[in-house]
C-alpha positions as CSV (number, residue, x, y, z in Angstrom):
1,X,150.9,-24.7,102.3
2,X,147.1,-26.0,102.5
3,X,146.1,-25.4,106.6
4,X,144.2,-28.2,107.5
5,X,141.1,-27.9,109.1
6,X,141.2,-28.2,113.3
7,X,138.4,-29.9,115.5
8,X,137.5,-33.4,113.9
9,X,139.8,-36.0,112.7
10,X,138.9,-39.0,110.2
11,X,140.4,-42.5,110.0
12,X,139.1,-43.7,106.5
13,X,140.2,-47.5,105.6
14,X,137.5,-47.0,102.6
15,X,138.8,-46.2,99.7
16,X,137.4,-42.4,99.1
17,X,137.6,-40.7,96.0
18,X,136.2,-37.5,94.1
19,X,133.9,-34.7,95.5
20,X,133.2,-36.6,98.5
21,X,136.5,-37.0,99.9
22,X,137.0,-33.0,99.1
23,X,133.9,-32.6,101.1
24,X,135.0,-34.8,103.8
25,X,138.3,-32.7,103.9
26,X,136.7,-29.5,104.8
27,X,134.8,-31.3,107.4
28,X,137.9,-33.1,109.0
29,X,142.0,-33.5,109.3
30,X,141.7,-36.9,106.8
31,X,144.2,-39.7,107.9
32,X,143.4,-41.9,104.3
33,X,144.8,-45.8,104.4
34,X,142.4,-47.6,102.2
35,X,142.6,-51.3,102.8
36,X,142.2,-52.2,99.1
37,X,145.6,-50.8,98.6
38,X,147.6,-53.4,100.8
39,X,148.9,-57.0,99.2
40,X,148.2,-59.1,101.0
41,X,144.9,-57.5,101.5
42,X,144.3,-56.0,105.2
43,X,141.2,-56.7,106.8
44,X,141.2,-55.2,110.4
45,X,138.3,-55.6,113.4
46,X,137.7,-54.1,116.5
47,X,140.5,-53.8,118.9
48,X,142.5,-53.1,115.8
49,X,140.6,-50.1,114.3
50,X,140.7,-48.7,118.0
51,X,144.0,-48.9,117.9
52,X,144.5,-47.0,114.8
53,X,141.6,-44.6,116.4
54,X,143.4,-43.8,119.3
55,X,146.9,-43.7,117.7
56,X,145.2,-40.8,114.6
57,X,142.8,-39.3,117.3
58,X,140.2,-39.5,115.2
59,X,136.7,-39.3,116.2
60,X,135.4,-40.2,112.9
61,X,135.2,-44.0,111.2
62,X,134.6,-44.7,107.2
63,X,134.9,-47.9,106.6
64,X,134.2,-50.1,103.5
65,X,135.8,-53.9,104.3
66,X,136.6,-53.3,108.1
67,X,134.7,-55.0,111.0
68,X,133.6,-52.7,113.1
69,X,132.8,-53.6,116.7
70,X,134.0,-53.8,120.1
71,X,136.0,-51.7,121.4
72,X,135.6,-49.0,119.3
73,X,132.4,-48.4,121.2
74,X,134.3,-47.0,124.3
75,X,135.8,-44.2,121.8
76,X,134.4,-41.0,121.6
77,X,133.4,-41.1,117.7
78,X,130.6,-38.9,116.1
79,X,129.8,-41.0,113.6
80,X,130.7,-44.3,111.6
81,X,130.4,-44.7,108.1
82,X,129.8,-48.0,106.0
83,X,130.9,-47.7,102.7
84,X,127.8,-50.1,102.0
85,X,124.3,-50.2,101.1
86,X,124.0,-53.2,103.8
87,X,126.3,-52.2,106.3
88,X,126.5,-55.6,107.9
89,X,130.6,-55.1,108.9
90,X,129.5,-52.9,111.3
91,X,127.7,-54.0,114.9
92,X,124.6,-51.9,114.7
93,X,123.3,-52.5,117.7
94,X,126.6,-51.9,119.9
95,X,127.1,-48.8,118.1
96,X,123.6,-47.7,119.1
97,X,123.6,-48.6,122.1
98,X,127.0,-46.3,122.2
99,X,125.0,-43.5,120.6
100,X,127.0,-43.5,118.0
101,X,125.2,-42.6,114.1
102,X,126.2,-45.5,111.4
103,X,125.6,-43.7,107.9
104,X,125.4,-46.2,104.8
105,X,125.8,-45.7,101.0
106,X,122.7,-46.7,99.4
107,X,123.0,-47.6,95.6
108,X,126.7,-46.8,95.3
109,X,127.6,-49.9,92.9
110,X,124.1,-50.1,90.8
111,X,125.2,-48.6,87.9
112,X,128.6,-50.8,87.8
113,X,126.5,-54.3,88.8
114,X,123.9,-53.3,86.0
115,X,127.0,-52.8,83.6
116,X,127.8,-56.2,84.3
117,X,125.2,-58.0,83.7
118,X,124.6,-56.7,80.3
119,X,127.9,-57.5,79.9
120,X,127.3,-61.1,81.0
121,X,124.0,-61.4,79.0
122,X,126.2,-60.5,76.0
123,X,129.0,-62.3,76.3
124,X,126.8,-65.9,77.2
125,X,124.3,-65.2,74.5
126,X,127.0,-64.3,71.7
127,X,129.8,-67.0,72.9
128,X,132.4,-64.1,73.1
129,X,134.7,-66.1,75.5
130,X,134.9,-69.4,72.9
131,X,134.9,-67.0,70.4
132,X,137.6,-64.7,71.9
133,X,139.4,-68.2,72.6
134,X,139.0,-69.3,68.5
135,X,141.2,-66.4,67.3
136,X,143.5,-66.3,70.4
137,X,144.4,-70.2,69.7
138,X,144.2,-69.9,65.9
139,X,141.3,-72.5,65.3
140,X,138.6,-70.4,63.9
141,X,137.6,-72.9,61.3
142,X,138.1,-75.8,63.5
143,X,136.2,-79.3,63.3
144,X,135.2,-78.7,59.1
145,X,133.6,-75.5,60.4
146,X,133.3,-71.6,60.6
147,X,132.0,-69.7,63.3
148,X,129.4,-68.2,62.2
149,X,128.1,-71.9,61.9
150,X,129.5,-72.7,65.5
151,X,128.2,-69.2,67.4
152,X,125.1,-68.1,65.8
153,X,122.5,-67.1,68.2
154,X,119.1,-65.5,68.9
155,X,119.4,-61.6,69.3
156,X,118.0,-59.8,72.4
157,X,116.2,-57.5,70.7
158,X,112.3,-58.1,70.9
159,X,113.0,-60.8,73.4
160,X,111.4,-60.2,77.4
161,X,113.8,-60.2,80.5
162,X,112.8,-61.3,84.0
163,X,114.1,-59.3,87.2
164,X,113.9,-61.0,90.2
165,X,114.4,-57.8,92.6
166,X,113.5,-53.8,92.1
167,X,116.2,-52.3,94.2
168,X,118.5,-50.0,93.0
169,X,120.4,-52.4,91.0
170,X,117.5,-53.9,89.2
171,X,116.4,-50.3,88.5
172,X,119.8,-49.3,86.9
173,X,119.4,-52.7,84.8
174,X,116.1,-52.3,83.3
175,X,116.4,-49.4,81.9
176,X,119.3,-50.8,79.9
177,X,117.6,-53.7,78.9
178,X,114.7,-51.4,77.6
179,X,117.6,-49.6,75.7
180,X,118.6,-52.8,74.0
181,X,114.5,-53.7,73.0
182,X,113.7,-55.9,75.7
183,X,110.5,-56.2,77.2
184,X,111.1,-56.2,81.0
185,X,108.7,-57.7,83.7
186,X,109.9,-57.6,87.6
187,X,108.6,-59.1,90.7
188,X,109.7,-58.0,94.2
189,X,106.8,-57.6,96.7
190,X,108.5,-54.8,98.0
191,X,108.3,-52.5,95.0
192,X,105.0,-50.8,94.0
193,X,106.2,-50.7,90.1
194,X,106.9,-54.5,90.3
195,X,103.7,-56.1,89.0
196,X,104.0,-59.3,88.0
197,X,104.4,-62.7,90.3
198,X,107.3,-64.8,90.6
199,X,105.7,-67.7,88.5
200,X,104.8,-64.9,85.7
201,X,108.3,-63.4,85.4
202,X,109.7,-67.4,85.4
203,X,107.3,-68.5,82.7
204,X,107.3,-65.9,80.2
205,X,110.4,-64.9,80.5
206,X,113.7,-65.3,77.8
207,X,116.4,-63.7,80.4
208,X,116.3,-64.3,84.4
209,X,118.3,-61.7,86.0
210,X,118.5,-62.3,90.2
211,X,118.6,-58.6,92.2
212,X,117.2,-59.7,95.5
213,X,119.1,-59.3,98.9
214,X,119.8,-62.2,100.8
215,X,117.6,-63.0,103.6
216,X,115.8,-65.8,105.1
217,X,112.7,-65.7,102.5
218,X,114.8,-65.0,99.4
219,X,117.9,-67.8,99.9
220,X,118.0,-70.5,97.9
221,X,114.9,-69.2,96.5
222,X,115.5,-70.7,92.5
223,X,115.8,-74.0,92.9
224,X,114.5,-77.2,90.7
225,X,111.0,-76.3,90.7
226,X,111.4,-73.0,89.3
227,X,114.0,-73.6,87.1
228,X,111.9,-76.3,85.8
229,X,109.1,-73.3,85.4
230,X,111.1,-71.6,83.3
231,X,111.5,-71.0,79.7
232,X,113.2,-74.2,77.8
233,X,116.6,-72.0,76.6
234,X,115.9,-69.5,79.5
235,X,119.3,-67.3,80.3
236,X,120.5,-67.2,83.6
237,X,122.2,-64.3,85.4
238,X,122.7,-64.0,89.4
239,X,125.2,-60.8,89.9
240,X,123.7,-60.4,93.4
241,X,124.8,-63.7,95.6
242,X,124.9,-67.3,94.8
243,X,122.7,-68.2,98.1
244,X,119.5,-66.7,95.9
245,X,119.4,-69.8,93.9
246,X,120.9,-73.5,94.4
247,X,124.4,-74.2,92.1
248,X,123.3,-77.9,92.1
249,X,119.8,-77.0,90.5
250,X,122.0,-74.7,87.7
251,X,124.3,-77.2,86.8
252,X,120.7,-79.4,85.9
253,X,119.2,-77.3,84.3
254,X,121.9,-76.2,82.3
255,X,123.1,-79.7,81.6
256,X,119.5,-80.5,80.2
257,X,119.3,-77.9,77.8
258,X,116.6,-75.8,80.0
259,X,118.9,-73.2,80.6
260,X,121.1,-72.2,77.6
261,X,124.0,-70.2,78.8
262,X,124.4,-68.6,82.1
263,X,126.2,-65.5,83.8
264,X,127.8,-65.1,87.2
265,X,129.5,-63.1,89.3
266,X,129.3,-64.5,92.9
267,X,130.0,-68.1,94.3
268,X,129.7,-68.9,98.1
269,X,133.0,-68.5,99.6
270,X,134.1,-66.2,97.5
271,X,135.4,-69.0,94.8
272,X,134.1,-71.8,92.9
273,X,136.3,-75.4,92.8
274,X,138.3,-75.0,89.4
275,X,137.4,-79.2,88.8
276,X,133.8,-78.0,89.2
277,X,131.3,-78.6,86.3
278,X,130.3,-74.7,85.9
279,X,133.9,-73.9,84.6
280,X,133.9,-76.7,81.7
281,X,130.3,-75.4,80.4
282,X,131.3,-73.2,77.3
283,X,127.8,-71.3,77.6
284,X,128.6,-70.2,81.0
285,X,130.4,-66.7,81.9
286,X,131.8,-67.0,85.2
287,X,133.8,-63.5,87.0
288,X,134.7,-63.8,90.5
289,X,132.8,-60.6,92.4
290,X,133.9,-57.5,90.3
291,X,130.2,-56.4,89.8
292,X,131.0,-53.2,91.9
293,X,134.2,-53.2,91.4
294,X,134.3,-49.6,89.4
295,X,136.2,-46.3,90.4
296,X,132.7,-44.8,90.5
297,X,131.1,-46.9,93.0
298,X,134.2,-45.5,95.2
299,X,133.2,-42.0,94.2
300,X,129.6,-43.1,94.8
301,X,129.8,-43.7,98.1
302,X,132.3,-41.1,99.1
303,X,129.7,-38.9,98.1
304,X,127.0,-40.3,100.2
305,X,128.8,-40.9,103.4
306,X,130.5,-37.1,103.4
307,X,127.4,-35.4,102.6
308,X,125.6,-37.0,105.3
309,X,128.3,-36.4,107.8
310,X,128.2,-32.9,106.6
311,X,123.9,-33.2,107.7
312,X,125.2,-34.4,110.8
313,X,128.0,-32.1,111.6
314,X,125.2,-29.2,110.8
315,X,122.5,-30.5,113.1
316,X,120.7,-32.2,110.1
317,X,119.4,-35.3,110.0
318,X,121.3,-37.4,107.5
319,X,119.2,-39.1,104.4
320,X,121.0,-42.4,104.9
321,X,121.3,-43.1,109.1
322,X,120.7,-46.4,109.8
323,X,119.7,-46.1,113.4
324,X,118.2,-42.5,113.4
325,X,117.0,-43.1,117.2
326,X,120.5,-42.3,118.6
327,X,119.8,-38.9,117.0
């Protein structure tokens, strides 16, 4: 019988997998109760994870879904942990002003996002979905025609891709688009390897790909203009979050030709109107959020967060703290 370690308790409503939940288990009695496990889902907040706090005594919060706010201030806790690399369902400033450390997990999901945008780029560009629907519905020489008159296509190879946004995500993608023989130009004024201007990275490019967080500057940030500045044929990809460009402006350019096929994983809301035009548009790829949605990004960030709480518990300071002054 496995003696579990005494002192520190953990209430993880993350899901936490791999190395980093064996790490977090020498560090702590583990009470594991991922929400992502529960249908209906189970979101909880505050007063309800301080419940569950009190009731598992633990003094330790991971959290991935979970709002995190008051009370759970008035606890005791050591540490929170956002299963994030924004962790923006946790109240920063009340847990600093609690003293309490909030670690994050920076770069968990880029590799998975990245895999999904080639896989978008793939399946708009080569009309896999129509194509997949062909064989599935038996009309593969519909209309007096074959496919191979219907789906042919320009390859990627040799052709230049735009990212708009160097962070970790980006990163993991361009690599992979080098892999496939792209040319890749960037622009994010915030990375010191992205070169090229917005305008340069519109006009010149074959493939936009959008990897910039939301904030005030970067929302709704492609628009008519720029679409209009693009390539005529450009592809479109947003796997980051539908507030970086305007739908309306899309659907335009995309109706006109100037955009010839599109991929995306986000919609405001979390869904997109099943009447809306996007969904009739055969040269669009629509998925509904599953950009991260890998059993590595899980490991990923159980990783992060328990090896950081293991700085923490050791005096350390941890590589990902996001208020480092309650140290």
């Amino acid at each position: 019988m496995t003696t579990m370690p005494e002192g520190h308790r953990a209430l993880v409503t993350a899901p936490f997998r791999g190395p980093g939940l064996d790490t977090l288990q020498e560090l702590a009695h583990v009470v594991l109760d991922p929400w992502i496990d529960y249908t209906p889902l189970r979101i909880l907040d505050g007063p309800k994870l301080a419940e569950r706090l009190e009731e598992d005594e633990a003094d330790i919060l991971i959290v991935e879904s979970d709002f995190v706010g008051p009370p759970v201030y008035d606890l005791p806790l050591v540490a929170i942990g956002s299963c994030r690399g924004d962790p923006n369902n946790v109240d920063i400033a009340g847990a600093t002003e609690a003293g309490i450390p909030v670690l994050r997990a920076p770069g968990r999901n880029a590799d998975a996002v990245a895999e999904l945008a080639v896989a978008l780029l793939l399946a708009a560009t080569r009309f896999i979905v129509p194509a997949d629907h062909d064989v599935r519905t038996d009309t593969i020489f519909r209309d007096d025609t074959i496919p191979y008159q219907r789906y042919r296509a320009w390859q990627l190879a040799g052709r230049t891709a735009g990212l708009v946004g160097l962070g970790a995500v980006g990163r993991a993608l361009r690599w992979r688009l080098e892999g496939l023989g792209m040319d890749v130009l960037a622009y994010d004024p915030y990375a010191d390897d992205a070169h090229q201007p917005l305008d340069q990275v519109l006009s010149e490019s074959d493939v936009i790909s959008l990897h910039a967080a939301v904030t005030p500057e970067t929302q709704g940030m492609i628009g008519p203009e720029q679409f209009a500045a693009m390539k005529d044929g450009v592809v479109f990809l947003n796997t980051a979050r539908e507030a970086l460009h305007e739908r309306d402006a899309l659907v335009a350019a995309l109706q006109s030709g100037k955009v010839s096929a599109a991929g995306l994983d986000h919609f405001s809301g979390e869904r997109l109107d099943p009447d809306h035009p996007l969904t009739t548009m055969t040269n669009v790829v629509l998925t509904p959020h599953i950009g991260g949605a890998t059993y590595d990004t899980e490991a990923n960030h159980s990783r992060l967060i328990a090896d950081d709480l293991c700085r923490l518990l050791e005096g350390e300071r941890p590589l990902h703290i996001v208020n480092p002054e309650v140290l």
